[in-house]
C-alpha positions in Angstrom: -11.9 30.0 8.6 -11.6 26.6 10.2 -8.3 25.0 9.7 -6.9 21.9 8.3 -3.7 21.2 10.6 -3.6 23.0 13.7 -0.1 22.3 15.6 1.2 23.4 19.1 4.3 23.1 21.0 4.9 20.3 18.8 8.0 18.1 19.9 9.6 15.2 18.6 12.5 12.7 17.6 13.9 9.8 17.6 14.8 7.2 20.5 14.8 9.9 23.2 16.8 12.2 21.0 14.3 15.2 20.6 15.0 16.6 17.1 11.4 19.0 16.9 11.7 21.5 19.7 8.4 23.8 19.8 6.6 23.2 16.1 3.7 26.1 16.2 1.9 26.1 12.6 -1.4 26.5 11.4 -2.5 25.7 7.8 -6.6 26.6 6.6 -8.1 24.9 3.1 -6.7 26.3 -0.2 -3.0 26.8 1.2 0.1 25.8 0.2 3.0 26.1 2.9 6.8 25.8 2.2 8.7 24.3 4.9 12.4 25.1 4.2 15.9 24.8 5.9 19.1 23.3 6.0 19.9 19.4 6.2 19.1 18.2 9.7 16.8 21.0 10.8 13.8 18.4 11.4 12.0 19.0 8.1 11.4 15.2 7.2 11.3 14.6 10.6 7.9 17.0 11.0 6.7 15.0 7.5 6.9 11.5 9.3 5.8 12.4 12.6 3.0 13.9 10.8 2.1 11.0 9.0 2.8 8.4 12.1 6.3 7.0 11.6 6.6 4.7 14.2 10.5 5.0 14.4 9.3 8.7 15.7 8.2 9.6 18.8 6.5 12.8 20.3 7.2 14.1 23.8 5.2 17.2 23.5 2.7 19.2 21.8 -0.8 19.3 20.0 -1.7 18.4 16.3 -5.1 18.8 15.7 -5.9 17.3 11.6 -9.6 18.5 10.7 -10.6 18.8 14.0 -9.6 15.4 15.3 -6.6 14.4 17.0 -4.1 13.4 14.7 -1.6 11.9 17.1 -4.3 9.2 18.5 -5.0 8.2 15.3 -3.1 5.3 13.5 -0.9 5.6 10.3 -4.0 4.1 8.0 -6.4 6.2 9.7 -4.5 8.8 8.9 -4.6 8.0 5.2 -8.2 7.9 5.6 -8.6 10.5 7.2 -7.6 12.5 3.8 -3.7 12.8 4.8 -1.1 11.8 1.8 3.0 11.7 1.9 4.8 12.3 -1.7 7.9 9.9 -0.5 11.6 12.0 -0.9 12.3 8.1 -2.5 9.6 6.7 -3.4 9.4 2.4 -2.8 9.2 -0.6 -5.4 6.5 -3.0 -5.4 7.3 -6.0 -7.1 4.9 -7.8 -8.4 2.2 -5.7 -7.9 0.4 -3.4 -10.4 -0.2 -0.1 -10.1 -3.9 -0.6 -11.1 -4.0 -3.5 -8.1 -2.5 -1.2 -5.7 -4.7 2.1 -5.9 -7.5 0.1 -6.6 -7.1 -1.3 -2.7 -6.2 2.2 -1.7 -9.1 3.8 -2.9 -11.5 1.4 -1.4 -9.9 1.5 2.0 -10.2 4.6 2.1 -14.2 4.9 0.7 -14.8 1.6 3.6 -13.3 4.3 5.9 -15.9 7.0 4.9 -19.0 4.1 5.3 -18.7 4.1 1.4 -18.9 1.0 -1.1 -16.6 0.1 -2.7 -15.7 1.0 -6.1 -16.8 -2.2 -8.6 -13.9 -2.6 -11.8 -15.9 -0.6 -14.4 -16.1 2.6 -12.0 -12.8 2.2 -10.9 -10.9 1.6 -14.1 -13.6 5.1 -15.5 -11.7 7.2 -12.5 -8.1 5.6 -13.3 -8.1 6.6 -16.7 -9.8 9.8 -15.9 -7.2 10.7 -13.2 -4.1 9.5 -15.6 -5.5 12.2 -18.0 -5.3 14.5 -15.5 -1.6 14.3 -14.1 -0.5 13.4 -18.3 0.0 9.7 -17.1 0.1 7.4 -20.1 -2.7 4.5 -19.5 0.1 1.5 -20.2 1.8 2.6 -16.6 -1.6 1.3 -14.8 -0.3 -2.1 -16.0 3.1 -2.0 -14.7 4.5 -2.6 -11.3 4.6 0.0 -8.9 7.9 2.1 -9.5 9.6 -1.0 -10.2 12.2 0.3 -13.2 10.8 4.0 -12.9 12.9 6.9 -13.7 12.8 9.5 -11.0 10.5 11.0 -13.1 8.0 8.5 -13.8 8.4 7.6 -9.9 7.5 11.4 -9.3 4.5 11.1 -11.8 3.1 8.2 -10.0 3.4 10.0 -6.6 1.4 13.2 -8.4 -1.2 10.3 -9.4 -2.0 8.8 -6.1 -3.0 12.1 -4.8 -5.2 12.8 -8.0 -6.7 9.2 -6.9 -7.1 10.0 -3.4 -7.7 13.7 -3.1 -6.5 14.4 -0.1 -7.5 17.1 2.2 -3.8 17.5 3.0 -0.9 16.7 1.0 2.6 16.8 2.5 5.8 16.8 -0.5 9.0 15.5 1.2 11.6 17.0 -0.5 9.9 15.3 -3.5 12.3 17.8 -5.6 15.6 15.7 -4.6 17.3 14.8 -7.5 14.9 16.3 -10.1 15.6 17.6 -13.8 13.4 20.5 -14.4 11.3 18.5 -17.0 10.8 16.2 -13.6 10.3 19.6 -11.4 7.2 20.4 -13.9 5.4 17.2 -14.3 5.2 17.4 -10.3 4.2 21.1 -10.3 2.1 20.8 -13.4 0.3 18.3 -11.6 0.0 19.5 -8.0 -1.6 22.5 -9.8 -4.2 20.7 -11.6 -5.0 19.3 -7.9 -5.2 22.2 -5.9 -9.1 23.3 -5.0 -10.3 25.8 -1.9 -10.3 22.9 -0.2 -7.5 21.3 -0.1 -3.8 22.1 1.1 -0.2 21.1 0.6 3.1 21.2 2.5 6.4 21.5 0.8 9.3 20.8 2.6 12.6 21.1 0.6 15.9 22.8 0.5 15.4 24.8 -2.5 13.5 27.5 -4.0 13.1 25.8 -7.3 10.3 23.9 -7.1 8.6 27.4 -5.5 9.0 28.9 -9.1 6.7 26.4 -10.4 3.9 26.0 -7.3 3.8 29.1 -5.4 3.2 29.0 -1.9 0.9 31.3 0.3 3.2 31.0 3.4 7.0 29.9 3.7 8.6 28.9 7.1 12.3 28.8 8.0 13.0 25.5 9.9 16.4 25.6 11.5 17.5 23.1 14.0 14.5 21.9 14.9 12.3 25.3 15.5 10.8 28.0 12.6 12.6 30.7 13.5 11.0 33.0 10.6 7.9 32.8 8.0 6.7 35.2 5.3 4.9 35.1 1.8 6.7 33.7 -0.9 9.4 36.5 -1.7 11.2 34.7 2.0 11.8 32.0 -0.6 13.8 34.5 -2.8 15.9 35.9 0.5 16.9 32.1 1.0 18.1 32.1 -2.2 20.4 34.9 -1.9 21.3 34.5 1.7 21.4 31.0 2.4 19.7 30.2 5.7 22.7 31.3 7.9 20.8 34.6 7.6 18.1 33.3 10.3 
């Protein structure tokens, strides 16, 4: 089965600080990988360098993203490229609408794939089609992006930009922090709805809870900065009860 993110030797950091130290991990279509481990062990670090921070920089290593090499391509391309980061705290946008800004999203990305672009009546069909999806109600299209969102609303919006885009790959960065469980559900409910044969997820967080709701296929121990062990979902469970001193 071909893969959608290939990575080898993978190292990284931050102005000459090297915080990744070796990432080996190889994701196919349909799975959905937990990336787990203390604070500091390089987990957001792996989600930005992934995604083309340019704070971060990589000194080493291979990522190969649907058979094209992810760390030549730039941030956007990335995006186009069918990549998507659920932000651990997610921006505002003032003055801009939530309708205006997906609306310029999606049809980057279709100009990307040598597509036209979506005219209003189409686009406003697949808004109100996706909202239903991810239990959005159809006033927040008129509102500004996350400007006066709960956490949970924020979280909602986040689910809703993937249902938009349908990325091939969808990385959550710790998109759990700070949740209620009614917040923990409306993202799980809705990365469910969006998961296909096709398409994968990452979820990197400290905590199993979010791992009751979507289960993963594979979970990976990251501890500073290397995955020193990976299993099926019951390693989530032995976190739980043994912290990650245990590794």
């Amino acid at each position: 089965m071909n893969s959608v993110l290939e990575i080898k030797g993978l190292r990284a950091g931050v102005d000459g600080h090297e915080i990744l130290h070796g990432i080996d991990l190889l994701i196919r279509p349909g799975e959905v990988h937990a990336v787990m481990g203390p604070n500091g062990a390089g987990k957001s670090t792996l989600g930005a360098v992934l995604t083309g921070k340019p704070d971060y920089e990589v000194y080493g290593g291979t990522v190969s993203f649907g058979g094209r090499d992810l760390l030549a391509m730039a941030p956007e391309e990335r995006s186009w490229a069918g990549l998507f980061l659920s932000f651990q705290y997610p921006v505002e946008i003032p003055g801009v609408t939530i309708t205006a800004f997906m609306k310029a999203a999606v049809n980057a990305r279709r100009r990307a794939e040598g597509l036209p672009e979506l005219k209003a009546p189409e686009y406003l069909k697949l808004q109100k089609e996706r909202m239903a999806l991810v239990k959005m109600k159809p006033e927040f299209a008129k509102r500004e992006v996350n400007v006066g969102f709960s956490g949970g609303e924020k979280k909602r919006n986040e689910i809703f930009q993937m249902a938009m885009l349908q990325p091939s790959l969808s990385i959550l960065d710790e998109t759990d922090s700070g949740l209620d469980v009614d917040a923990l559900k409306i993202v799980a409910d809705g990365v469910n709805a969006l998961r296909t044969p096709e398409t994968s997820t990452i979820i990197i967080t400290h905590y199993r809870k979010l791992l009751d709701y979507i289960r993963p296929d594979v979970v990976h121990v990251l501890k500073e900065g290397r995955i020193v062990a990976s299993g099926d979902s019951s390693l989530a469970d032995v976190i739980e009860a043994e912290g990650f001193d245990k590794f």
